[in-house]
N, C-alpha and C positions, 0 to 999 in steps of 0.2 A: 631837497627832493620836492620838485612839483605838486601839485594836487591832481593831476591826469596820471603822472607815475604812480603816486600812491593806489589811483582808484586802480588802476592796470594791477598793481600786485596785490589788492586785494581781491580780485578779478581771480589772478591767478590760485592766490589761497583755497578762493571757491572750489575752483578746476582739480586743485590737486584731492581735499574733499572728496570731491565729487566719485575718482577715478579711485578711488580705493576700496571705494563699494560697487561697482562700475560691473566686475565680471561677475555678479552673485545676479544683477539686475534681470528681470527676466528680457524686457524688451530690447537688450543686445542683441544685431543681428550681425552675422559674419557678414562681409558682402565678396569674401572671396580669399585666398591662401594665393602668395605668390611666393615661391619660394622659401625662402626664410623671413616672409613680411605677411601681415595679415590685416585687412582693411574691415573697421564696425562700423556701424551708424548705432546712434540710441537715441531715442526719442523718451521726453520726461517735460512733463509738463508743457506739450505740446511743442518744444525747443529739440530741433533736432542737433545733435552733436556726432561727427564722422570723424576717424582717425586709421591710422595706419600707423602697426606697431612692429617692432622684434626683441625676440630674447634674446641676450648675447650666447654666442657661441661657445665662448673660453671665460669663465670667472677667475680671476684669483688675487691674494692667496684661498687656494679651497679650501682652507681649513677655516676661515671665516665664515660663522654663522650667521647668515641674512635672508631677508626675502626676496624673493623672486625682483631682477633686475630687467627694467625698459627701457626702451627705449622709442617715443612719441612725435609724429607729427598729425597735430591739430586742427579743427574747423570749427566754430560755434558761430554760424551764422546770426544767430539773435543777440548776439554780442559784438558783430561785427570784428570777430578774430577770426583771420586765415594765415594759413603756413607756420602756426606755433609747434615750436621744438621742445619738448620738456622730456626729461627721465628721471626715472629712481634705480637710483644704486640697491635700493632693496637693507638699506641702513639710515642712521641721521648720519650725514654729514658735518663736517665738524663747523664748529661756528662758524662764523664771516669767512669760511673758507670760499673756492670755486672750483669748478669741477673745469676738466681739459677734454676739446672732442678733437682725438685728431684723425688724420688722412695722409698719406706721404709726409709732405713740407705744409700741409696747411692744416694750423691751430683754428678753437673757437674756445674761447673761454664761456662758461655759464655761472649764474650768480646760483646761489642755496638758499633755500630755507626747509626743514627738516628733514625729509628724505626725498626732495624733490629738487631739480636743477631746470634752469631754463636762459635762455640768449636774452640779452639787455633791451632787443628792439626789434623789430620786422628784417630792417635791413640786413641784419645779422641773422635771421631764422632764412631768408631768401638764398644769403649766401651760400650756409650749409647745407640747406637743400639739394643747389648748382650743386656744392661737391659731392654731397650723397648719390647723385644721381651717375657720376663718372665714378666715386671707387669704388672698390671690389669688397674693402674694411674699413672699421671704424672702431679708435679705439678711447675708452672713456677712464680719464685716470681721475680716483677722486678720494677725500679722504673719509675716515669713520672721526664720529664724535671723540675716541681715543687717539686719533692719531696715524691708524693703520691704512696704510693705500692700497688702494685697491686698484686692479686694470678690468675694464669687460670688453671682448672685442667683436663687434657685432660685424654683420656679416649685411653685404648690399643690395646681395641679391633678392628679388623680385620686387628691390623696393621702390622704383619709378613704376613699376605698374602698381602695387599698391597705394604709393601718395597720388598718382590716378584716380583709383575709384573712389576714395574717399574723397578727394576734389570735387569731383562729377556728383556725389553725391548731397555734396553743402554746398552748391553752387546757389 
């Protein structure tokens, strides 16, 4: 592993950190509801950070006990990240496992690290964007620290107008 990879996934550590205290913060501002998508900005130590999120539609198995599951696209201007993809299954996922985003015929695999998943590199955040923007579903298959898989199937709509504003707004 590189020393630019490394810093990038501690980068990412930060971010994940960051977003789990994220909705209690007060300087959250909604920048708008688009259907089943919803676009924040938050400003923190004068570093603005915008995203566009959704909760899946369909969890299961429901009888697994978890937190609340996301699904993320990213902007930290003072960090020089755009278009990052990250979600939590709302569990730890199991060690060295990865987690599958799929779309009709087209896969995206993400790597793990505790309840958090994200794409290996830009080129691959760019891509599933393209496809987020054409499907209607997206489905995230991933496993628990036990073993147990889980499906969540998030849903696409209003989510090119929400990666939108969030855009527009860490420009």
């Amino acid at each position: 592993m590189s020393l630019k990879n490394f810093k990038n996934i501690l980068l990412v550590l930060f971010f994940c950190s960051y977003f789990q205290n994220l909705y209690a913060a007060e300087n959250l501002k909604s920048l708008g509801k688009f259907k089943d998508w919803e676009s924040f900005v938050h400003i923190q130590d004068g570093n603005k950070i915008c995203f566009a999120e959704s909760a899946p539609l369909v969890r299961t198995p429901k009888k697994l006990k978890r937190d609340p599951s996301r699904l993320f696209v990213s902007f930290r201007p003072s960090e020089n990240i755009k278009n990052e993809i990250s979600l939590t299954g709302g569990y730890l996922f199991k060690m060295g496992s990865s987690v599958k985003a799929k779309s009709g015929k087209r896969s995206f695999d993400l790597f793990t690290k505790n309840s958090f998943a994200w794409l290996p590199d830009n080129e691959e955040d760019l891509a599933m964007i393209k496809k987020m923007k054409k499907a209607s579903r997206f489905m995230i298959i991933g496993n628990t620290s036990k073993g147990e898989q889980t499906a969540d199937h998030y849903s696409m709509m209003g989510f090119t107008k929400a990666y939108a504003a969030a855009k527009k707004n860490c420009s």
